[in-house]
VOGUMI-772669 format. One record per residue (C-alpha): residue in one letter; x, y negated, z. Coordinates in pm, 1 decimal. Example, Ala and Ser with C-alpha at 12.3 -4.5 7.8 and 13.67 -1.06 7.14 Angstrom:
2
node r->a, c1->1230.0, c2->450.0, c3->780.0
node r->s, c1->1367.0, c2->106.0, c3->714.0
//
This chain:
112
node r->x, c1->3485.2, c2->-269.3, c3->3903.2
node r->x, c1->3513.2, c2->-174.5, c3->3536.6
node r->x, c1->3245.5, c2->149.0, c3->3661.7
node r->x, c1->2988.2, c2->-98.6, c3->3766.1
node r->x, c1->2987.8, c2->-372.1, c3->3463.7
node r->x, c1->2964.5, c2->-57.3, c3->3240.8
node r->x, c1->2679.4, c2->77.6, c3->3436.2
node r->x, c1->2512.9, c2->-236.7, c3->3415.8
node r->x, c1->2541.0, c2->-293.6, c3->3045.2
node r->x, c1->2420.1, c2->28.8, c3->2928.5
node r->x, c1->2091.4, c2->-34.9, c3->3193.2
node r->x, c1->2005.2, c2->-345.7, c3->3045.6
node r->x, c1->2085.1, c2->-192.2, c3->2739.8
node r->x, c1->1847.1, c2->83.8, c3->2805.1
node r->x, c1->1621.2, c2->-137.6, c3->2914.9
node r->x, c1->1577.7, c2->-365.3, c3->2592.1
node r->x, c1->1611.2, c2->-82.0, c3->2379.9
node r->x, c1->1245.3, c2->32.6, c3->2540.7
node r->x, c1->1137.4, c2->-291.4, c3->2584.1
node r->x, c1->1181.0, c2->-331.4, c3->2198.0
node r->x, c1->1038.6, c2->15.0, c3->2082.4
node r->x, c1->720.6, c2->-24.9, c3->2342.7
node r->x, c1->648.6, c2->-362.2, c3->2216.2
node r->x, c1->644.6, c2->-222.9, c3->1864.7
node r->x, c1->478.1, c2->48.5, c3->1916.3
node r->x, c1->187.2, c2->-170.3, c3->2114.2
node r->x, c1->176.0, c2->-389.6, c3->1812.9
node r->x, c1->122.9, c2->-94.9, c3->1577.6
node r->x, c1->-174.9, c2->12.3, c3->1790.0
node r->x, c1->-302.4, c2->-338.7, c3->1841.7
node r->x, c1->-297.1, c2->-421.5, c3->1485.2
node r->x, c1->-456.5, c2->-72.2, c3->1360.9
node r->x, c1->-223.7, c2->-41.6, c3->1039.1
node r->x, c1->-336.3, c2->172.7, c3->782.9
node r->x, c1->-226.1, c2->315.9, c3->460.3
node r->x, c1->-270.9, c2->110.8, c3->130.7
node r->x, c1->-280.2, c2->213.4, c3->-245.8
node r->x, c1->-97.9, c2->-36.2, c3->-475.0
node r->x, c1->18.2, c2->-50.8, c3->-814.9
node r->x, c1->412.7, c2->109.3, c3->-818.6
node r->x, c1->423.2, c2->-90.3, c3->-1164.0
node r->x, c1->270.0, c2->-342.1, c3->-1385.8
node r->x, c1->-42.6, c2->-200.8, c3->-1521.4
node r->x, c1->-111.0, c2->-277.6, c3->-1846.7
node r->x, c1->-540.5, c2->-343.7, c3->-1934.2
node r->x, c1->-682.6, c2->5.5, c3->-2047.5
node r->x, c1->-441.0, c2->217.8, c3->-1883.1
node r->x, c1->-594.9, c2->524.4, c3->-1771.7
node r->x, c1->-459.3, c2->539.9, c3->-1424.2
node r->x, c1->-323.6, c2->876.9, c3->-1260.4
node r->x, c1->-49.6, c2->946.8, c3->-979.3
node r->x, c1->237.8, c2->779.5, c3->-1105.8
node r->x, c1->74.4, c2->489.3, c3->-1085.5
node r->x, c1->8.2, c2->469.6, c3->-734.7
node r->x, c1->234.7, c2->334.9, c3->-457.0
node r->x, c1->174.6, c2->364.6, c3->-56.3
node r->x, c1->198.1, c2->69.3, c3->207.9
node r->x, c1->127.7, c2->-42.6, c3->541.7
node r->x, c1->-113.9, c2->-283.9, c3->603.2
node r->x, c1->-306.5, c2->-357.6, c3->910.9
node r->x, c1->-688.0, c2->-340.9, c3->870.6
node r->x, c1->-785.4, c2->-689.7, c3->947.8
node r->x, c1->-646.7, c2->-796.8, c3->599.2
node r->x, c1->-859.6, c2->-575.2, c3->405.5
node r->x, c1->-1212.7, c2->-622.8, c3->289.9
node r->x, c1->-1457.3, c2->-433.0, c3->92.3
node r->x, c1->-1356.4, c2->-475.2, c3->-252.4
node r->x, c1->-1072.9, c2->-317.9, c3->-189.2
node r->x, c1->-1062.3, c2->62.0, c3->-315.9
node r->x, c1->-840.4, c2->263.7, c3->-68.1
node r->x, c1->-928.9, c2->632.2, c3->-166.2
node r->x, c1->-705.5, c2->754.4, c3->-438.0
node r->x, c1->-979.2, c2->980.0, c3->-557.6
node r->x, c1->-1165.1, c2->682.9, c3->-668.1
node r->x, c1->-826.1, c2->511.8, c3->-840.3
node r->x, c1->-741.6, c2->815.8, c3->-1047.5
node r->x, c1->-924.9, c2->921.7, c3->-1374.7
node r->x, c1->-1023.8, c2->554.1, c3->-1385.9
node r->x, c1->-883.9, c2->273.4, c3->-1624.0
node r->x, c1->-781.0, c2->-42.6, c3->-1593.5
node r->x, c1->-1059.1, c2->-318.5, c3->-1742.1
node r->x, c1->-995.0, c2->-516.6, c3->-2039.2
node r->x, c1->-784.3, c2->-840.0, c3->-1999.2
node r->x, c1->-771.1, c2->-742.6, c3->-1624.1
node r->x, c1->-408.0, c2->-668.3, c3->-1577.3
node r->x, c1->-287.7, c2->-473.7, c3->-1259.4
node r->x, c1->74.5, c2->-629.4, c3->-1087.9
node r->x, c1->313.2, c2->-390.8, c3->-922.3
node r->x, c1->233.2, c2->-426.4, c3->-563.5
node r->x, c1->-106.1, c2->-524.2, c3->-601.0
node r->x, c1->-431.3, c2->-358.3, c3->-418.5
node r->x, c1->-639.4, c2->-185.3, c3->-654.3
node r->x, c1->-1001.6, c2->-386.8, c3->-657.8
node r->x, c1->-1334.5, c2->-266.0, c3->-777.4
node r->x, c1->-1358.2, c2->-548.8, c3->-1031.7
node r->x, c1->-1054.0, c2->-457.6, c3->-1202.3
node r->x, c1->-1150.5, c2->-77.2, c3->-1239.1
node r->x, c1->-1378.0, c2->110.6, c3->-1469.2
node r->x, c1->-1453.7, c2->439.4, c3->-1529.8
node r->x, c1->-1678.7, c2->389.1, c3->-1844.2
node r->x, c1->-1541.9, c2->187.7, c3->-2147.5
node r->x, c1->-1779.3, c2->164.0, c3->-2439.8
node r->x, c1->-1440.5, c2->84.9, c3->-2673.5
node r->x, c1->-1237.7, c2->465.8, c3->-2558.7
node r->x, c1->-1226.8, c2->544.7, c3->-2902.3
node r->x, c1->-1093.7, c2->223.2, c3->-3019.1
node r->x, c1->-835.4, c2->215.3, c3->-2753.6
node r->x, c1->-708.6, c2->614.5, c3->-2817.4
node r->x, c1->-670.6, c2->517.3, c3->-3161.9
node r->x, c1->-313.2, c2->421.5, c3->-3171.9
node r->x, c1->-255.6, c2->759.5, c3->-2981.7
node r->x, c1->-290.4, c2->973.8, c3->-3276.8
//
């Protein structure tokens, strides 16, 4: 008797256990995740922004839109605009990143 109730528990067992993983790995599929750039840290305005700085998630794809910059070939070597703070966990948008900054001097001043 004990045989057959332990039998049964691990099958059901078993069988939620793939039930579980399948319908996770469905969902995965269904909702297309992909990997997202964000800020590890609070970015400060005119950092210049390199590796350290970056920070990988999960997302899925429906929830991102154009102005978001996912390549991190386009985040590095760039800088964070003026008065545009960048929060740690944030998405890195194309409104809050420049490449060009007419004040570079000004801002490397207090560098050396």
């Amino acid at each position: 008797m004990i045989k057959k109730i332990l039998i049964i528990v691990s099958i059901v067992l078993a069988l939620s256990i793939s039930l579980f993983l399948s319908a996770k790995t469905y969902l995965e599929y269904r909702q297309d995740y992909v990997d997202v750039y964000v800020a590890s840290h609070q970015i400060a305005q005119r950092t210049l922004l390199s590796d350290r700085d970056l920070a990988v998630i999960r997302l899925p794809k429906q929830v991102l839109n154009e102005d978001i910059v996912n390549d991190p070939e386009q985040i590095k070597g760039n800088y964070a605009k003026l008065s545009c703070s960048i929060p740690k966990g944030s998405m890195f948008y194309k409104t809050a990143l420049e490449s060009d900054i007419k004040d570079l001097a000004n801002t490397l001043l207090m560098k050396g």
